[in-house]
ChimeraX commands (.cxc) that place a marker at each C-alpha (Angstrom):
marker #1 position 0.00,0.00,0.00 radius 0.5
marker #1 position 2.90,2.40,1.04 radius 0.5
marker #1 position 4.71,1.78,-2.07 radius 0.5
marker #1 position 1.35,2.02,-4.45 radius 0.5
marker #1 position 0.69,5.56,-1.98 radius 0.5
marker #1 position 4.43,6.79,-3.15 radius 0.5
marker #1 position 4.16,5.57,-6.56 radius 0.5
marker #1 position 1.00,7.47,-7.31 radius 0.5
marker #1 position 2.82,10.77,-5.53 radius 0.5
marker #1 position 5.63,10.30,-7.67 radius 0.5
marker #1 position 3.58,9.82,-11.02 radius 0.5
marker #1 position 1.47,12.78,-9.70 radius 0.5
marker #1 position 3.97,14.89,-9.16 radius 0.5
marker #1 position 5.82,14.05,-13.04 radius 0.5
marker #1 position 2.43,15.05,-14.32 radius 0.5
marker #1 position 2.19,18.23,-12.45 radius 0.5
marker #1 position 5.98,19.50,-13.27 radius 0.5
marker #1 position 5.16,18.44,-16.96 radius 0.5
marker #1 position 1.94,20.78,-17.03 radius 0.5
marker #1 position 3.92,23.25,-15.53 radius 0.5
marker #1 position 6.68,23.03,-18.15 radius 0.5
marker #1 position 4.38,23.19,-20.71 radius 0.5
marker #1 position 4.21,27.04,-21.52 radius 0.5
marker #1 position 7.66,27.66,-20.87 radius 0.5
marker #1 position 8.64,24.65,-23.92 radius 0.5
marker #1 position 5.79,26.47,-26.17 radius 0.5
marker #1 position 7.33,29.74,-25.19 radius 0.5
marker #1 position 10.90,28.25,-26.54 radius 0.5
marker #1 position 9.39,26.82,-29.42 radius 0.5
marker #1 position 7.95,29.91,-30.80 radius 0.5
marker #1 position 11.32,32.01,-29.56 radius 0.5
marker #1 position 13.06,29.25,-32.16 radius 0.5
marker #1 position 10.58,29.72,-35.04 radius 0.5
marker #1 position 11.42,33.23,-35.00 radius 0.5
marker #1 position 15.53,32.40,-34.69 radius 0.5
marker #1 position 14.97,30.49,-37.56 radius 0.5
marker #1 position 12.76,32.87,-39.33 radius 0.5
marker #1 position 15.64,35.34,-38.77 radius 0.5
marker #1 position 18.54,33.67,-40.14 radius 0.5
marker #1 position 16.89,32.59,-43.43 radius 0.5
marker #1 position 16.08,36.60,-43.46 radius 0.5
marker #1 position 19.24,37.39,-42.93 radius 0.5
marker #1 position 20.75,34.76,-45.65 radius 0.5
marker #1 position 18.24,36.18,-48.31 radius 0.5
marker #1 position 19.06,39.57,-47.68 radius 0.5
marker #1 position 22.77,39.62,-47.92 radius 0.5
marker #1 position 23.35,36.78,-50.09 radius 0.5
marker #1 position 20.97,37.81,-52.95 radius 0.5
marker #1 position 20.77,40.47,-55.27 radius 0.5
marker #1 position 17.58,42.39,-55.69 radius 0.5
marker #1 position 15.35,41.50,-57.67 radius 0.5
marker #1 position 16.25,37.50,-56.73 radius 0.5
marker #1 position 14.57,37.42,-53.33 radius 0.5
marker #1 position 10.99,37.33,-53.79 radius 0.5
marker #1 position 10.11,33.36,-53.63 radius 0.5
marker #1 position 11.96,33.38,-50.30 radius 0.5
marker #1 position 10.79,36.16,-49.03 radius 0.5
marker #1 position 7.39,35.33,-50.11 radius 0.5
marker #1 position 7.88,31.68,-48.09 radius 0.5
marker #1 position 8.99,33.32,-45.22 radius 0.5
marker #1 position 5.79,35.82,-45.13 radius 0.5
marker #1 position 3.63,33.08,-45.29 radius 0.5
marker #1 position 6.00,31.38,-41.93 radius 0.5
marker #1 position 5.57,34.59,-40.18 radius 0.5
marker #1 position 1.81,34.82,-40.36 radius 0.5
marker #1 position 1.15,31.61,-39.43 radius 0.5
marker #1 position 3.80,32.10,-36.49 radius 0.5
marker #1 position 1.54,35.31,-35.21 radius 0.5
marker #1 position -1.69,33.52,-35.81 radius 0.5
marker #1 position -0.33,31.13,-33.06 radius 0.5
marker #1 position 0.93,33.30,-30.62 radius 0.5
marker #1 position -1.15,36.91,-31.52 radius 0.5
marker #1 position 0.23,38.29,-28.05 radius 0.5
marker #1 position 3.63,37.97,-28.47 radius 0.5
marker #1 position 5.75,41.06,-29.77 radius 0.5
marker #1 position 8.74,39.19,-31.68 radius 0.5
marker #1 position 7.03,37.04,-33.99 radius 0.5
marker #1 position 5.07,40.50,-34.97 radius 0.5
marker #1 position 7.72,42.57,-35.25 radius 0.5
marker #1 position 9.82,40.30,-37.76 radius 0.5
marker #1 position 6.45,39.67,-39.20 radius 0.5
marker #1 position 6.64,43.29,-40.18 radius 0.5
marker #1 position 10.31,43.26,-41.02 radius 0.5
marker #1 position 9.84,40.17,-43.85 radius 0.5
marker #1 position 7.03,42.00,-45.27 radius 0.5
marker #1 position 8.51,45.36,-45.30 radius 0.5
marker #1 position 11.55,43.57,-47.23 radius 0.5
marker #1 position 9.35,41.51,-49.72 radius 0.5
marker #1 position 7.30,44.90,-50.52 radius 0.5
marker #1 position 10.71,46.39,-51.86 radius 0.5
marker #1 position 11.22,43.34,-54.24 radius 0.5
marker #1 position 7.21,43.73,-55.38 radius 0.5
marker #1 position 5.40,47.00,-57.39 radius 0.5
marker #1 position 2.83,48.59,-58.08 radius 0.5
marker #1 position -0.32,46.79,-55.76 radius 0.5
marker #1 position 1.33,44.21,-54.67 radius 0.5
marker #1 position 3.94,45.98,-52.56 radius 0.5
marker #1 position 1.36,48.51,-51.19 radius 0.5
marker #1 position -0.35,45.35,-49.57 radius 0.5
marker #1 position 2.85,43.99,-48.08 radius 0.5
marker #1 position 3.73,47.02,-46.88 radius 0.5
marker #1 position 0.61,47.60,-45.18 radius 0.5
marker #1 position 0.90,44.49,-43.64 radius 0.5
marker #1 position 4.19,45.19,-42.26 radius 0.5
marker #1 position 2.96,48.49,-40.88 radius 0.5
marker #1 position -0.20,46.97,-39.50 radius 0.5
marker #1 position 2.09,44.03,-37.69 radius 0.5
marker #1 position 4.80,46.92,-36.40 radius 0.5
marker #1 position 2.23,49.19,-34.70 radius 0.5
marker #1 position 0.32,46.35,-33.24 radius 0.5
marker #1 position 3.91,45.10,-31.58 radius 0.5
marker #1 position 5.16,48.16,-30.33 radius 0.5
marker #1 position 1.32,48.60,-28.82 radius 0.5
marker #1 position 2.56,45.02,-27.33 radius 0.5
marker #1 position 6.26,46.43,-26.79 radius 0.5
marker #1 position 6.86,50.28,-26.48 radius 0.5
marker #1 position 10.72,49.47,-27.02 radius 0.5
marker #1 position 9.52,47.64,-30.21 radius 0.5
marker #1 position 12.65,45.33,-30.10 radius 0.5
marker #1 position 15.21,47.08,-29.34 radius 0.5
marker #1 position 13.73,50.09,-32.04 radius 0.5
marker #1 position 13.69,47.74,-34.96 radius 0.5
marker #1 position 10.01,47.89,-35.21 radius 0.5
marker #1 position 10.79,51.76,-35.17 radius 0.5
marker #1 position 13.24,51.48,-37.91 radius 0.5
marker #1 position 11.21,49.54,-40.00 radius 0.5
marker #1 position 8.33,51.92,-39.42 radius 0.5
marker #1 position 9.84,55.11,-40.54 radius 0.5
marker #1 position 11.25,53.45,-43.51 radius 0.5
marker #1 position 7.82,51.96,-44.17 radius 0.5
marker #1 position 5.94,55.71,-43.76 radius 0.5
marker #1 position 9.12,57.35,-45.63 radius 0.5
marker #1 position 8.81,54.98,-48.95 radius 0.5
marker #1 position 5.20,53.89,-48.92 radius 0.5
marker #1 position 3.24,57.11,-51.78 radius 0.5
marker #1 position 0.77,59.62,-49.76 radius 0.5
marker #1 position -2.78,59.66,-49.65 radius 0.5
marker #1 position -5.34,58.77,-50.88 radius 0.5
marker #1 position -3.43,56.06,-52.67 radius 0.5
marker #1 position -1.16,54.90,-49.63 radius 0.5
marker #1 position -0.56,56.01,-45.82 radius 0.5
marker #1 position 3.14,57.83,-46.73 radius 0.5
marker #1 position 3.76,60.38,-43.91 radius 0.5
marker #1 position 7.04,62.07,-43.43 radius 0.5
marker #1 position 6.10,63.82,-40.69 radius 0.5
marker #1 position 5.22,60.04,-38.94 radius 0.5
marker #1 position 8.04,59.14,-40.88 radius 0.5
marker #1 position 10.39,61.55,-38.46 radius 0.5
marker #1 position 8.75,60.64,-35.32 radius 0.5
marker #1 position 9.27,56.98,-35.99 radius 0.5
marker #1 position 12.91,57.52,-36.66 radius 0.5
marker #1 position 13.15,59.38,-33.90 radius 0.5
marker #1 position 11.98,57.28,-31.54 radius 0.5
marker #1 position 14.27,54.36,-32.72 radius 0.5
marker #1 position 17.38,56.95,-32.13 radius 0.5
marker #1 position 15.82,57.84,-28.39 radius 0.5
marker #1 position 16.35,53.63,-27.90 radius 0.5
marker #1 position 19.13,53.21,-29.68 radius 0.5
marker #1 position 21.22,56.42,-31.01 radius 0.5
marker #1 position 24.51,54.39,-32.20 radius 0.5
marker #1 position 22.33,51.61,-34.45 radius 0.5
marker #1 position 23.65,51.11,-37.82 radius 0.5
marker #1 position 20.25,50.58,-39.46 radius 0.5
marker #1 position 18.69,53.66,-37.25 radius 0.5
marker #1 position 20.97,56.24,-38.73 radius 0.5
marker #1 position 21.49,54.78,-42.06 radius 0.5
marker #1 position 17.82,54.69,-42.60 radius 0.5
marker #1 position 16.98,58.09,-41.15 radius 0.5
marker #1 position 20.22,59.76,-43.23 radius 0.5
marker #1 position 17.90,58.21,-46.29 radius 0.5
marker #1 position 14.86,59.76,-44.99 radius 0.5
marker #1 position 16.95,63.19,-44.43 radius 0.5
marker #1 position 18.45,63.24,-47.66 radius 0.5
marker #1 position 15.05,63.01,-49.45 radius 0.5
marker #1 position 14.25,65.97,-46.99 radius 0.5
marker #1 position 16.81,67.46,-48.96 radius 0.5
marker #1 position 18.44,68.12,-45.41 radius 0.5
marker #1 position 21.61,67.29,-46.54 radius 0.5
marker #1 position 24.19,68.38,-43.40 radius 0.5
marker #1 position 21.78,66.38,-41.03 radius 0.5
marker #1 position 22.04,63.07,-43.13 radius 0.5
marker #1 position 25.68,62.99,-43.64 radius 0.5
marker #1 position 25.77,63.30,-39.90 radius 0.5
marker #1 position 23.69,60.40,-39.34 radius 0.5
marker #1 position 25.67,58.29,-42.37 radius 0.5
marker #1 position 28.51,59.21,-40.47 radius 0.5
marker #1 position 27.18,57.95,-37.21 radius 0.5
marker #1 position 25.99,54.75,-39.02 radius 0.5
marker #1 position 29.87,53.98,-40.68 radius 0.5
marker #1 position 30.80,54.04,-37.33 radius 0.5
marker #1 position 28.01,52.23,-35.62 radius 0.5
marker #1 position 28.41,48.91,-33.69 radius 0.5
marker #1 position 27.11,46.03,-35.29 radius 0.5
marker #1 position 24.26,43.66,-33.13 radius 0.5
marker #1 position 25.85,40.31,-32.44 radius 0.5
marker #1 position 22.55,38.99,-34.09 radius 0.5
marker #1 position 22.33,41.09,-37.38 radius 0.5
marker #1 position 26.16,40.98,-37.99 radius 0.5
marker #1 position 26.00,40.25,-41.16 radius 0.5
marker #1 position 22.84,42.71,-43.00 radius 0.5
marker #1 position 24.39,45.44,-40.38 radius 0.5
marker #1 position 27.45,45.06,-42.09 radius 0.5
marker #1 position 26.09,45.13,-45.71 radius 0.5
marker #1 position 24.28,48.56,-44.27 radius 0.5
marker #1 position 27.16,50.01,-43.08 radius 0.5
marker #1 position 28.61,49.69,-46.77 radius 0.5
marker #1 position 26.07,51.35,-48.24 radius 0.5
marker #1 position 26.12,54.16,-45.48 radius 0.5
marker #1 position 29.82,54.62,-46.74 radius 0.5
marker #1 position 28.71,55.22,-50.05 radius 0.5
marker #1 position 26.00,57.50,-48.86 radius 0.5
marker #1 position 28.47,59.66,-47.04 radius 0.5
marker #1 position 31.06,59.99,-49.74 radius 0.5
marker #1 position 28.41,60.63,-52.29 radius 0.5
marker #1 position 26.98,63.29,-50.12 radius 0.5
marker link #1:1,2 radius 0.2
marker link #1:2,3 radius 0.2
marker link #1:3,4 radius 0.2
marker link #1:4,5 radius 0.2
marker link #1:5,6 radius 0.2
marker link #1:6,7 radius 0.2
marker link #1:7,8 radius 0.2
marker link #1:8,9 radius 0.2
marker link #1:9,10 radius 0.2
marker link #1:10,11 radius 0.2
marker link #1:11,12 radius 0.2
marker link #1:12,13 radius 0.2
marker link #1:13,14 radius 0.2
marker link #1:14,15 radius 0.2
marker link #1:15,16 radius 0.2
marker link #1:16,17 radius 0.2
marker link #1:17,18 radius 0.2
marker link #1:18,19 radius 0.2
marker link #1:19,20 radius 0.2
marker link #1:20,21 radius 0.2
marker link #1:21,22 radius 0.2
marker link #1:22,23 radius 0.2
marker link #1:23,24 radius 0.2
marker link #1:24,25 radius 0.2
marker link #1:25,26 radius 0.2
marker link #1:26,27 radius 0.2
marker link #1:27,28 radius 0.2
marker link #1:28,29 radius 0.2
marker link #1:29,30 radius 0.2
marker link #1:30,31 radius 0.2
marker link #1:31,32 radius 0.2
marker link #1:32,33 radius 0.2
marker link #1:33,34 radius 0.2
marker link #1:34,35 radius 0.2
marker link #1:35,36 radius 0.2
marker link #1:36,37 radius 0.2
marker link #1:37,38 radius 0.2
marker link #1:38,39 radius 0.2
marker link #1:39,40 radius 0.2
marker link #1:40,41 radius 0.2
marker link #1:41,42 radius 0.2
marker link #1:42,43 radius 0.2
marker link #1:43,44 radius 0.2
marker link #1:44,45 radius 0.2
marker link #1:45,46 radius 0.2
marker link #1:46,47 radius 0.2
marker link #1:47,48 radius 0.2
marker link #1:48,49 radius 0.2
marker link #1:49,50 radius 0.2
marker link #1:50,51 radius 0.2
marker link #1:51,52 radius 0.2
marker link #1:52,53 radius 0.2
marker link #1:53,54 radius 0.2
marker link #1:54,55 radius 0.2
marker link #1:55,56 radius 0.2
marker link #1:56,57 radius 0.2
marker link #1:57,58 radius 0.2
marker link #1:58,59 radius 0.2
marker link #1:59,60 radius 0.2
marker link #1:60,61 radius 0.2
marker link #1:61,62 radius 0.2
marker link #1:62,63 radius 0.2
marker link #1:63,64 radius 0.2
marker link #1:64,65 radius 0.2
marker link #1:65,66 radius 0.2
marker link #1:66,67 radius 0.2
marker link #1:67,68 radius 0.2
marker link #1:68,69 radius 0.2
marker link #1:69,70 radius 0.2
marker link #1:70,71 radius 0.2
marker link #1:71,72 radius 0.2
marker link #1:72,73 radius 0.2
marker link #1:73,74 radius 0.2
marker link #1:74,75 radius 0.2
marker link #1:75,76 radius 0.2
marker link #1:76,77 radius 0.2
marker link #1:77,78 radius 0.2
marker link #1:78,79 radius 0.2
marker link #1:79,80 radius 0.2
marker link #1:80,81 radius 0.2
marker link #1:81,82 radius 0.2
marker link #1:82,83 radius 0.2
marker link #1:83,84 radius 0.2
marker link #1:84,85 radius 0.2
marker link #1:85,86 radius 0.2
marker link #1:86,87 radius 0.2
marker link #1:87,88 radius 0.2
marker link #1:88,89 radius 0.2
marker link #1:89,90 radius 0.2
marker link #1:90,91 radius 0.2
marker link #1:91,92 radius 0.2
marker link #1:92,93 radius 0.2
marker link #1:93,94 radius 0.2
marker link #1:94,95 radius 0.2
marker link #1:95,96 radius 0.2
marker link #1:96,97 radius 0.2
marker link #1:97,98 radius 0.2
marker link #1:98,99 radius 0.2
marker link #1:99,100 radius 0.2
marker link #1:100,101 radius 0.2
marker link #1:101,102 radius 0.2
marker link #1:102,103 radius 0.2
marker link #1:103,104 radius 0.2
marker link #1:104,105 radius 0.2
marker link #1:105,106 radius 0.2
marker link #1:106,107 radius 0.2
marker link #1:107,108 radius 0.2
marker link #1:108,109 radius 0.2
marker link #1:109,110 radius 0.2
marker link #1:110,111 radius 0.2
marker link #1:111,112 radius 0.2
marker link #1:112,113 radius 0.2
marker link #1:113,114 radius 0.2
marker link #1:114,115 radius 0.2
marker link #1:115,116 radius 0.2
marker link #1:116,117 radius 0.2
marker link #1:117,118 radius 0.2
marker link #1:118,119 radius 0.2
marker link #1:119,120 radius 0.2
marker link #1:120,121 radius 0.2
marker link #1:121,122 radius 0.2
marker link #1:122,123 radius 0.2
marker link #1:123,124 radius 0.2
marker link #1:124,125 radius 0.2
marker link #1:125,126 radius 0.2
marker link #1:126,127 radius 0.2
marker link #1:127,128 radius 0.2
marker link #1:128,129 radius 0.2
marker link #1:129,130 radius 0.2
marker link #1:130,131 radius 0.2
marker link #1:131,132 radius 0.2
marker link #1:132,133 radius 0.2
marker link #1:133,134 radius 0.2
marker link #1:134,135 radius 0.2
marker link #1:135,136 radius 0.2
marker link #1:136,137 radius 0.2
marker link #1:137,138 radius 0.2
marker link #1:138,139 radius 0.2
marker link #1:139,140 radius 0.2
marker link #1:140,141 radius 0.2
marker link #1:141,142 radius 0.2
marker link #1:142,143 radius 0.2
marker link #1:143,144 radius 0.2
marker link #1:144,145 radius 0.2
marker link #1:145,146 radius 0.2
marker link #1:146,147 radius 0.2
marker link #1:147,148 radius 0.2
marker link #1:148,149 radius 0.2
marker link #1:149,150 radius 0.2
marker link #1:150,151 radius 0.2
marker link #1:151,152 radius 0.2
marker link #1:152,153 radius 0.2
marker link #1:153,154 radius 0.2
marker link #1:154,155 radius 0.2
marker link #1:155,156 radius 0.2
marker link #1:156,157 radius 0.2
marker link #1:157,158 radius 0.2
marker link #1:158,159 radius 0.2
marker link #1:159,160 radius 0.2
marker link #1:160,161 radius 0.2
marker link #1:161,162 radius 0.2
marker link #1:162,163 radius 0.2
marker link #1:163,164 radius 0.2
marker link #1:164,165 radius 0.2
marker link #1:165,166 radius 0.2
marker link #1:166,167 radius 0.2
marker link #1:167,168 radius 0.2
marker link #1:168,169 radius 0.2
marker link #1:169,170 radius 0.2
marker link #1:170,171 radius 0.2
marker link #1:171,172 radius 0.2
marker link #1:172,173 radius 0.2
marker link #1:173,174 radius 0.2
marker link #1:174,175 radius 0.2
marker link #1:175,176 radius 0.2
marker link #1:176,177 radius 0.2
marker link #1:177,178 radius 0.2
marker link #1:178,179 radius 0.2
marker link #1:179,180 radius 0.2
marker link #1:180,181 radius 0.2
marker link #1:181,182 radius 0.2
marker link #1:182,183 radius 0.2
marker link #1:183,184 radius 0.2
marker link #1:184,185 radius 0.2
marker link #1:185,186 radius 0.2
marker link #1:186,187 radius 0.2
marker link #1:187,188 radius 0.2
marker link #1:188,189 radius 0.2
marker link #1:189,190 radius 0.2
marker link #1:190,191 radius 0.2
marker link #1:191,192 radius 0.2
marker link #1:192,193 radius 0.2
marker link #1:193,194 radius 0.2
marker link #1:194,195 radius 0.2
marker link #1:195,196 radius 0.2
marker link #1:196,197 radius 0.2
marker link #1:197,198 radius 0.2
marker link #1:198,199 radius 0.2
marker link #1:199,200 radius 0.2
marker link #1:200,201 radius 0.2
marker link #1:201,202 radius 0.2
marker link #1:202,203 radius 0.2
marker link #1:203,204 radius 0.2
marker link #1:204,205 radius 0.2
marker link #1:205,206 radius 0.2
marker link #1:206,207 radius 0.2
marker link #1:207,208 radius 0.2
marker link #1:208,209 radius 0.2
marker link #1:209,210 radius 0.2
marker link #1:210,211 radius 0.2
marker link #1:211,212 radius 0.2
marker link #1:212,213 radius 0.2
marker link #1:213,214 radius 0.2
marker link #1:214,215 radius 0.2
view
């Protein structure tokens, strides 16, 4: 009796400690979905030319949705949700990249509504790029003015980023504020690389370089 007694306390307790580890093994599963999500983004973007990305980055779309469908809640998978589409509306036209890039918008506001820091300011990044590129009313939702404020938030998190000051010495220069974006494609040259984005912060720096000599 004793033994069946510590038997069923021992199974009992297996169960409960498996329950409990439950969420925290979905929680890494959909933490790896995005790793992965991120490294075939990463490959695509600074292995292939422009132009050549399109089926991947069409793939990966398709990955990210369904990753957000499963965990709406979470900021990460929404945030690189936003960053694929942003990067498959650049290799689309006319239509077709207005709806990816209001998908990417949509995705970005909703996680920095989840996450004010919006990942570190990537979602911030992506956002200003996404408001500086995207055509005005009535046709799209181009803003520079929302534009500025999104860049500027992503500096207020994270002033030295590579992709923060390249992109906003972009923005600037269409401004035709020309001192203020060689600054910035200064500041991006000598920005620090993120240990996870080594390699597309890297292919940005390069073409800040080129930005600041040819301004």
């Amino acid at each position: 009796m004793f033994r069946r007694r510590l038997l069923n306390t021992a199974m009992g307790l297996s169960l409960s400690l498996g329950l409990a580890a439950l969420p925290l093994a979905a929680a890494h599963a959909w933490e790896a979905r995005v790793e992965g999500m991120k490294s075939h983004w990463e490959r695509l973007i600074t292995e292939q030319a422009e132009g050549q990305r399109s089926s991947g980055l069409r793939s990966l779309a398709g990955q990210a949705e369904r990753l957000v469908a499963d965990h709406p809640d979470e900021a990460m998978p929404l945030v690189w949700q936003g960053i694929i589409e942003a990067s498959y509306a650049r290799e689309r036209s006319g239509l077709g990249a207005l709806s990816s890039a209001r998908s990417a918008r949509d995705a970005l506001e909703r996680a920095v509504e989840l996450d004010p820091d919006g990942a570190a300011g990537s979602a911030y990044v992506t956002l200003g790029a996404l408001y500086d590129r995207a055509p005005g009313r009535p046709v799209g939702f181009g803003n520079s003015e929302t534009a500025e404020r999104m860049f500027q938030r992503a500096l207020s998190i994270r002033p030295d980023g590579i992709d923060v000051n390249f992109y906003y010495a972009a923005f600037l220069e269409d401004e035709g504020r020309i001192e203020e974006a060689r600054e910035h494609a200064r500041r991006a040259v000598e920005g620090e690389a993120r240990p996870d984005r080594t390699a597309s912060d890297e292919a940005l720096r390069e073409e800040a370089r080129e930005l600041f000599e040819r301004l």
